[in-house]
C-alpha positions as CSV (number, residue, x, y, z in Angstrom):
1,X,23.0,-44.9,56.7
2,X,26.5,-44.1,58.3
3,X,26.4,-42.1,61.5
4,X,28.1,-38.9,61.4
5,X,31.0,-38.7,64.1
6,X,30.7,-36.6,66.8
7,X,33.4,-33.9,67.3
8,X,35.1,-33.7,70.3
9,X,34.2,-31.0,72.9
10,X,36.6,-28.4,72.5
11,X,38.4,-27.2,76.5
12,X,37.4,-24.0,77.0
13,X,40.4,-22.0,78.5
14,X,40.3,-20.1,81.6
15,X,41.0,-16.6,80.6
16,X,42.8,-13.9,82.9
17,X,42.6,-10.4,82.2
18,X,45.5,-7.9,82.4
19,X,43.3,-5.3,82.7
20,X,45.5,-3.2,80.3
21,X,43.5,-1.2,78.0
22,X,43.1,-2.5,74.3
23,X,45.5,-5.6,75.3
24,X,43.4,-8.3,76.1
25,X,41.6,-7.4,73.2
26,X,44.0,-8.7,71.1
27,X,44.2,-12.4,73.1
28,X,40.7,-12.8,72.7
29,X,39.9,-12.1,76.9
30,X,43.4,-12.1,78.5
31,X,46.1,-15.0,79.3
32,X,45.1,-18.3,79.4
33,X,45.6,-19.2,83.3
34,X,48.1,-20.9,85.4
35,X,50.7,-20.3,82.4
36,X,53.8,-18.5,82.1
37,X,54.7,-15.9,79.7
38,X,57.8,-13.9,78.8
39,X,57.4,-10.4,78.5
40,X,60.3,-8.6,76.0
41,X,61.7,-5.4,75.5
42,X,64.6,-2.9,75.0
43,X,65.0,-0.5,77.1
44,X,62.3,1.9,78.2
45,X,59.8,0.0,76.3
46,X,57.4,-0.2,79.2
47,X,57.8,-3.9,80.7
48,X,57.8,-3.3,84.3
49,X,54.9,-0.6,84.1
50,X,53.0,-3.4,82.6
51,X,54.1,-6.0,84.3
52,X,53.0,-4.0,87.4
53,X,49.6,-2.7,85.6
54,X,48.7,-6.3,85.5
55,X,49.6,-7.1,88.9
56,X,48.2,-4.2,90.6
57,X,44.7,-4.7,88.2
58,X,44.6,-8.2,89.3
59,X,44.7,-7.1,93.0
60,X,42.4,-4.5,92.8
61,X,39.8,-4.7,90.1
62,X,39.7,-9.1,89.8
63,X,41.1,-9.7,93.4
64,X,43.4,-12.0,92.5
65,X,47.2,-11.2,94.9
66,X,50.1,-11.2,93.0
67,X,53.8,-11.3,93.8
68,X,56.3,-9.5,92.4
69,X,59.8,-10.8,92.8
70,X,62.5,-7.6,92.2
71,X,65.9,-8.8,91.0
72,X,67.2,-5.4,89.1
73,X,65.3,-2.4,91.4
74,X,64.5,-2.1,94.9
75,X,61.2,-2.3,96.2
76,X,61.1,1.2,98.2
77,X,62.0,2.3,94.2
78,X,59.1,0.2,92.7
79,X,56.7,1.7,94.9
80,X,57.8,5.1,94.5
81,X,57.4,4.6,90.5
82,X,54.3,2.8,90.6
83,X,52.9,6.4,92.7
84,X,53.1,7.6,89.5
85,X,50.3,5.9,88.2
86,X,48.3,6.5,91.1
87,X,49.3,2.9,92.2
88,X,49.4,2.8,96.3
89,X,51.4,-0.8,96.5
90,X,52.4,-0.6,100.2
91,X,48.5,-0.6,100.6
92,X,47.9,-4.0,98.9
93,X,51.2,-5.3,100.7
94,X,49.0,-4.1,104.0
95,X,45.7,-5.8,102.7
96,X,48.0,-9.3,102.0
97,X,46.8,-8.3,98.2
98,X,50.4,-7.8,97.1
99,X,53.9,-9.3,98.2
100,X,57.0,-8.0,96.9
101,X,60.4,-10.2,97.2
102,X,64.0,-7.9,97.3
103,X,66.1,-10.2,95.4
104,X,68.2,-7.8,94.3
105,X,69.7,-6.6,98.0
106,X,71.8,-9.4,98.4
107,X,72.6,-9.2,94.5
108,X,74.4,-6.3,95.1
109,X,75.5,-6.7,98.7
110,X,73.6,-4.5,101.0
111,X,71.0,-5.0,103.7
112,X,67.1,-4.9,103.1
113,X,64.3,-3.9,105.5
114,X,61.7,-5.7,103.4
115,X,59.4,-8.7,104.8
116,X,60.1,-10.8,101.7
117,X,64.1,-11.3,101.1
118,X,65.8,-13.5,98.9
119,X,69.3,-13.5,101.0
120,X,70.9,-15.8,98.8
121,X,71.4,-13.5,95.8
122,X,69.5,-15.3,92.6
123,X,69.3,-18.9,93.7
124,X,66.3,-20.6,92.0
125,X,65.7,-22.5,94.4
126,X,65.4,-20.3,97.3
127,X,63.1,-18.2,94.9
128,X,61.0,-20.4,94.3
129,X,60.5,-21.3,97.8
130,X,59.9,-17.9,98.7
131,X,57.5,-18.3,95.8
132,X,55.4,-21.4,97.3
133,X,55.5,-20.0,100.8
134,X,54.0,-16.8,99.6
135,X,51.2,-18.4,97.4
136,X,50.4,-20.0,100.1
137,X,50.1,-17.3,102.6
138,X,47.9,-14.5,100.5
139,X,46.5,-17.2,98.5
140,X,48.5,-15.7,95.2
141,X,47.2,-16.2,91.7
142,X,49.3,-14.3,89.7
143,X,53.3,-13.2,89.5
144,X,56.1,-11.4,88.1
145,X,59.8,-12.3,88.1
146,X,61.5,-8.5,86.5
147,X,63.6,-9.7,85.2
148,X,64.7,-13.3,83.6
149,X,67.7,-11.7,82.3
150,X,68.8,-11.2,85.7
151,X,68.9,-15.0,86.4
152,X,70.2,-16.0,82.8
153,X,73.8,-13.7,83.8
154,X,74.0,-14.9,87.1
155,X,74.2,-18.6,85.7
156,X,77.2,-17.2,83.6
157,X,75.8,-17.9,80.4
158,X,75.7,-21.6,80.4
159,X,72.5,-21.9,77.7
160,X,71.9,-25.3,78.8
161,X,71.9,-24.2,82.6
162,X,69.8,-21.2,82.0
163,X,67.3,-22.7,80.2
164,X,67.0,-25.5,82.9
165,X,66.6,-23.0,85.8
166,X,64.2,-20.8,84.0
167,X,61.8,-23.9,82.8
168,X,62.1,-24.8,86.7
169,X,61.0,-21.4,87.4
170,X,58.2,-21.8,84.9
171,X,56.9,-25.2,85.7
172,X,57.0,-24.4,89.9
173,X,54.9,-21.1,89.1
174,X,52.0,-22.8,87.1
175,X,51.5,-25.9,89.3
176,X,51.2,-23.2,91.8
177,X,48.5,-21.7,89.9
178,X,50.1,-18.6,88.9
179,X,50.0,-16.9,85.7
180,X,52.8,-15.5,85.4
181,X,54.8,-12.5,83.4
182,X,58.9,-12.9,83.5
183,X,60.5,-10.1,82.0
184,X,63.2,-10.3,79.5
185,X,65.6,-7.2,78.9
186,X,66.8,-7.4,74.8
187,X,69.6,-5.3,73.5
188,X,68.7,-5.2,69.8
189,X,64.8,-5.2,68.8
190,X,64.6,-7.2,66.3
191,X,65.7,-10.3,68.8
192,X,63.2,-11.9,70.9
193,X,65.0,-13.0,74.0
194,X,68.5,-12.1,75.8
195,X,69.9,-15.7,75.2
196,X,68.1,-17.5,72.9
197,X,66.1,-20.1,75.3
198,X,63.8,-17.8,77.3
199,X,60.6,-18.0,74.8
200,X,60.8,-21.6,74.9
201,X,60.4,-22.5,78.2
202,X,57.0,-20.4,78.3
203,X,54.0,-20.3,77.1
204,X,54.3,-17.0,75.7
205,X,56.1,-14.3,74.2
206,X,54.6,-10.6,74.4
207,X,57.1,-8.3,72.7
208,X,56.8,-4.7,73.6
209,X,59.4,-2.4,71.2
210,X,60.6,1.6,71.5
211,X,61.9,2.2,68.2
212,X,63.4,5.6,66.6
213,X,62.3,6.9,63.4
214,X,63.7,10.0,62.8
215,X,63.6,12.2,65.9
216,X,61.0,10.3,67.7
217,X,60.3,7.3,69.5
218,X,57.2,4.9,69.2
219,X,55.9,2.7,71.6
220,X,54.5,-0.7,70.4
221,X,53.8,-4.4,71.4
222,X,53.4,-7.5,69.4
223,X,51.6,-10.9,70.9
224,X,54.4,-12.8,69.9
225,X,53.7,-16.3,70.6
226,X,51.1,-17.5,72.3
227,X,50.0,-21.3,73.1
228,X,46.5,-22.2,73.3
229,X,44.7,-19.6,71.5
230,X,44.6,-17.5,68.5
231,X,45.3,-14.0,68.9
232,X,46.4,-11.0,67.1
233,X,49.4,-11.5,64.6
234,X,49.8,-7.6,64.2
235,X,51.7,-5.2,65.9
236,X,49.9,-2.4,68.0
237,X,50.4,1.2,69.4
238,X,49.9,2.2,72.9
239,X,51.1,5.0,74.9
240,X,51.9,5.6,78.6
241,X,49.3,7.5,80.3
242,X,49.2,9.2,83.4
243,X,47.1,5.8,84.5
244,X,49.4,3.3,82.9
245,X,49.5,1.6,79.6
246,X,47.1,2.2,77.1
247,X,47.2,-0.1,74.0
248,X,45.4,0.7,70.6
249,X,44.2,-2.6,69.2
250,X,42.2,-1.2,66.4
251,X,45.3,0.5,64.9
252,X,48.3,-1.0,63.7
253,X,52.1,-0.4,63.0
254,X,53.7,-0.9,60.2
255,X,57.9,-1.0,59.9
């Protein structure tokens, strides 16, 4: 009698939470770690409040230190904003649960105060070895570049070029065990990326929209893409709250 085959044992992926309400719901636990994903969206559709809602959880409710790396606002702005929430960032900075990187000073040519400065305005490679050095310090696991788009106009729009320095970016941050969120700013919503290459040099593509019908706006997000796992193919409501991002993964949106 023929043996039957044994199937393979199936990796079980590490999961990482967000910690965003209703949204890991829809990924079946959270991102898969030490991967990259691009996180997509028009204009006030919420990116750097989640962005900063999944660093901030990960520091305080899975204590996992995150860096964020600021190319289009300045810190002192960020941590005004995230007050908001009732999100006390210069605290986890104190408690080495939090480092934030001005990269956008020298952008725009004026002097910061902050520990962490990129002084060579959007160089990769001096970001990423502001990167390593902070990982290494507070013993990072997760991080957010706001925002990719940043990077993509600095290289002048040379496609091939951009999409280079961004899988660079990508690659450095997961063998440095960070999951990672880089933000991508989109001027019309039905594209996915600024310049065509971001989603495919990630692992991910979480698209987040703000769209008009009428006289009002509704927020949404879509799991895009996702490698590794099955997850939601639907789009989803969620609101800001006075505590963040709330997403609705029981209800859906239909256009």
């Amino acid at each position: 009698m023929a043996r039957k085959k044994e199937k393979p044992a199936v990796e079980k992926q590490e999961r990482v939470p967000t910690g965003v309400p209703g949204f890991d719901e829809l990924c079946y636990g959270g991102l898969i770690r030490n991967r990259t994903y691009l996180l997509t969206g028009t204009s006030g559709a919420g990116k750097s409040i989640f962005a900063l809602q999944y660093l901030y959880n990960g520091a305080v409710k899975y204590n996992e230190p995150g860096i964020f790396v600021a190319t289009e606002e300045r810190p002192k702005e960020i941590r005004q904003n995230a007050l908001n929430f009732g999100w006390n960032l210069k605290a986890l900075e104190d408690e080495n649960k939090l480092a934030m990187v001005d990269a956008c000073a020298a952008k725009i040519g004026i002097p910061s105060k902050e520990k962490y400065v990129d002084v060579r305005p959007l160089d990769i490679r001096s970001m990423m070895d502001q990167i390593i050095t902070i990982q290494e310090k507070i013993d990072a696991k997760r991080a957010v570049v706001d925002s990719s788009t940043s990077i993509g106009f600095y290289l002048l729009r040379d496609l091939g070029k951009i999409r280079l320095e961004l899988l660079r970016l990508s690659t450095t941050l997961e063998i440095l065990g960070l999951t990672s969120l880089l933000t991508c700013e989109i001027i019309e919503e039905s594209d996915i990326s600024r310049f065509g290459v971001e989603n495919f040099v990630t692992e991910g593509t979480i698209a987040m929209y703000y769209k008009r019908s009428e006289n009002v706006r509704t927020r949404s997000i879509e799991i895009y893409k996702m490698r590794g796992t099955d997850h939601s193919n639907k789009i989803h409501p969620f609101e800001i709250t006075p505590d963040g991002i709330v997403v609705h993964p029981k209800e859906e949106v239909f256009t």
